[in-house]
C-alpha positions as CSV (number, residue, x, y, z in Angstrom):
1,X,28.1,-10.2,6.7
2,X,24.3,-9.8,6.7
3,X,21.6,-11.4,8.6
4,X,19.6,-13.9,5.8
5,X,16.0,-12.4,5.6
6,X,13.7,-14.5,7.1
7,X,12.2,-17.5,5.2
8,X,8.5,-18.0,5.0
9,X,8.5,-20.9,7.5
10,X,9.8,-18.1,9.6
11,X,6.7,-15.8,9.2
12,X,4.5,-18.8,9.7
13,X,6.6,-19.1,13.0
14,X,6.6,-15.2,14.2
15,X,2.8,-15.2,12.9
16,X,2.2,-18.0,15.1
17,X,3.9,-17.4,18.2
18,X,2.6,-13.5,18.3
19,X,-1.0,-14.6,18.2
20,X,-2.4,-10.6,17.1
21,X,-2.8,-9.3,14.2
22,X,0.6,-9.4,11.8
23,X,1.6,-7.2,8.7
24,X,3.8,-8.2,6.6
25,X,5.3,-4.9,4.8
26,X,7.5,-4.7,1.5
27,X,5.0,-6.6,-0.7
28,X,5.9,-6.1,-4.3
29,X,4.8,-10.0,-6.3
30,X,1.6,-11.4,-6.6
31,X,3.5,-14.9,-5.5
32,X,4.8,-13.2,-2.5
33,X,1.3,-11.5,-1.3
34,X,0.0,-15.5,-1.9
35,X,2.6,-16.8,0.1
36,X,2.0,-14.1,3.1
37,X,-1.5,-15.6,3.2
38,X,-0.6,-19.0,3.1
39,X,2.0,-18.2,6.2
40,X,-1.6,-16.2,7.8
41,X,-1.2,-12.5,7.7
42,X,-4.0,-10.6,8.2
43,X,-2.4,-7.6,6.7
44,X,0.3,-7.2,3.7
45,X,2.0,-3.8,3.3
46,X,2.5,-3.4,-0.9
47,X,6.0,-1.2,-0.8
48,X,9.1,-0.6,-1.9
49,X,10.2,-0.1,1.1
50,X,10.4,3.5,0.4
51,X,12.2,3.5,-2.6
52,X,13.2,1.1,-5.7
53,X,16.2,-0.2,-4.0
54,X,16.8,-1.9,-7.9
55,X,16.4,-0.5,-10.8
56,X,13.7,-1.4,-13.2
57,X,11.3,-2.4,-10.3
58,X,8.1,-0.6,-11.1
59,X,6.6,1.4,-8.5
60,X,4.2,0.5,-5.9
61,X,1.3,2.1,-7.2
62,X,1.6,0.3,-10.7
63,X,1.7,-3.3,-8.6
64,X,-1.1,-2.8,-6.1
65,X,-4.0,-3.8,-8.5
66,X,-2.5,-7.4,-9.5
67,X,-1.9,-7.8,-6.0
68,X,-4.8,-6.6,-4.6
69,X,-6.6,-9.1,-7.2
70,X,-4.4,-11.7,-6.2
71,X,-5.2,-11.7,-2.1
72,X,-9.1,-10.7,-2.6
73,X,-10.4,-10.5,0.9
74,X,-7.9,-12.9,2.2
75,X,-6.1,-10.0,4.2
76,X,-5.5,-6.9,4.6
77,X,-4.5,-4.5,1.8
78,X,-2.4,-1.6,3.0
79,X,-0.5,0.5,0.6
80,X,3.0,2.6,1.7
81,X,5.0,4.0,-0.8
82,X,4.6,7.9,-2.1
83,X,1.7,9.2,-0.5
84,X,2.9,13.1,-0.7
85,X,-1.3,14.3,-1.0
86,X,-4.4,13.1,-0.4
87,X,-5.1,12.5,-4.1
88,X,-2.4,9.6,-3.8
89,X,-4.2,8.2,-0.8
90,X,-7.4,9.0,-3.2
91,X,-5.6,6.3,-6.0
92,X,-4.5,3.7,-3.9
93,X,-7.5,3.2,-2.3
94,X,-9.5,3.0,-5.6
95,X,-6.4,0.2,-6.9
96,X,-7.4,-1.7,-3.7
97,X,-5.8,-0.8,-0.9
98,X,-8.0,-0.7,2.1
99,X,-5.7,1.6,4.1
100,X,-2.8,3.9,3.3
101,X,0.4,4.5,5.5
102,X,1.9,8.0,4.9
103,X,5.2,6.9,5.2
104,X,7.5,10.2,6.0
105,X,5.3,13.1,5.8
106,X,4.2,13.3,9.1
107,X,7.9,13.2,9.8
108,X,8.0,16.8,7.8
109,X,5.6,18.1,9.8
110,X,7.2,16.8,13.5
111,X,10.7,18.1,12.2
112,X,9.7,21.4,11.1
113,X,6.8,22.4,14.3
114,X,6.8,19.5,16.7
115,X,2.9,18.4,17.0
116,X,1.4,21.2,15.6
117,X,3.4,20.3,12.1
118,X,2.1,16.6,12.5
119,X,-1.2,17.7,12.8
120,X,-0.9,20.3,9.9
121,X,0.3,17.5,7.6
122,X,-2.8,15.6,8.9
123,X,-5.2,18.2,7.8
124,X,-3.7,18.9,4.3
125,X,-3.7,15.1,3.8
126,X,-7.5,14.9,4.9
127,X,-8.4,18.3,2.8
128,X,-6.7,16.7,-0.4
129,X,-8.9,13.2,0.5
130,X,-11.8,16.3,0.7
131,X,-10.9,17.8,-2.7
132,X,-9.8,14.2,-4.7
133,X,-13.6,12.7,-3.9
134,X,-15.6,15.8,-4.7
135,X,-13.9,16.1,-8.2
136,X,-14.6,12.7,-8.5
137,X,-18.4,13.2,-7.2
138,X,-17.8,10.5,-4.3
139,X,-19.7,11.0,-1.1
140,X,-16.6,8.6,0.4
141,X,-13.9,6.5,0.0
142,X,-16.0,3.6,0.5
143,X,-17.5,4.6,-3.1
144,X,-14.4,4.9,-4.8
145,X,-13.6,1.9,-7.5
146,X,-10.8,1.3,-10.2
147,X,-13.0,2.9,-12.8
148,X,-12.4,6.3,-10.9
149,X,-8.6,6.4,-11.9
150,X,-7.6,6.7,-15.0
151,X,-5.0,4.0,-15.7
152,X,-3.0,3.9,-19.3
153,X,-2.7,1.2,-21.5
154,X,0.6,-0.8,-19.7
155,X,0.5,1.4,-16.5
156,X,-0.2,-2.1,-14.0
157,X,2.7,-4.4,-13.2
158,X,2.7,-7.5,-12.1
159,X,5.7,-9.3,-10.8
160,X,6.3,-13.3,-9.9
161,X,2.2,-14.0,-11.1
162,X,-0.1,-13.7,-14.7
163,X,-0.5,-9.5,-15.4
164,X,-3.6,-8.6,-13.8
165,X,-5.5,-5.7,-16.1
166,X,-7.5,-3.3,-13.4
């Protein structure tokens, strides 16, 4: 027996009685990110809750520009779902996302030297940020747009809305 997820009357509800800022993390549908608004997130998390617990579900990165579309400045973007380098953080913001989680790397770093690994895993993520916007000849990540990443014909998903072309 499982415990049903909860509805989106029940977000409304937990977004309503907690008052602060809410995230709402696992995003993968354009219908889904419309309906967190609706229910008054201020921040969805587009994942896959790291990993595609079905097969055939595209990855995160291939979603986040139809859903980043699809919310506008409503809320929030934040992307989590395999940021290994800072060129990944480097795509996902220039898909949309406003922010990036870095999901288990840090967790490397802890496991293999305590605080000194977390902050090494810090500093190669921020170099590779560095190294992604001066091959792109961006001052910051503020400057960085879709044009910047080169997306293939077919590349952008769109699940439970109209395919959104970046």
């Amino acid at each position: 027996m499982t415990t049903p997820p909860p509805s989106w009357e029940d977000i409304a509800w937990m977004r309503e009685v907690w008052g602060g800022p809410f995230m709402l993390k696992g995003i993968c549908r354009v219908d889904d990110a419309r309906r967190a608004v609706d229910a008054g997130v201020t921040a969805i998390s587009v994942s896959t809750h790291g990993g595609n617990n079905l097969d055939g579900i595209p990855g995160a990165i291939r979603m986040l520009p139809g859903i980043a579309e699809a919310v506008g400045h409503d809320v929030e973007v934040v992307f989590d779902s395999g940021i290994r380098r800072g060129g990944d953080v480097v795509k996902a913001l220039a898909l949309g996302a406003r922010a990036v989680m870095i999901g288990r790397a840090y967790l490397w770093g802890l496991a293999a030297n305590g605080q000194a690994g977390v902050e090494n895993v810090l500093d190669i993520l921020s170099g590779g940020i560095s190294s992604a916007l001066l091959g792109l000849a961006k001052a910051s990540v503020h400057d960085l747009t879709p044009d910047d990443v080169l997306v293939p014909d077919g590349f952008a998903r769109t699940l439970g809305g109209a395919r959104v072309t970046p």
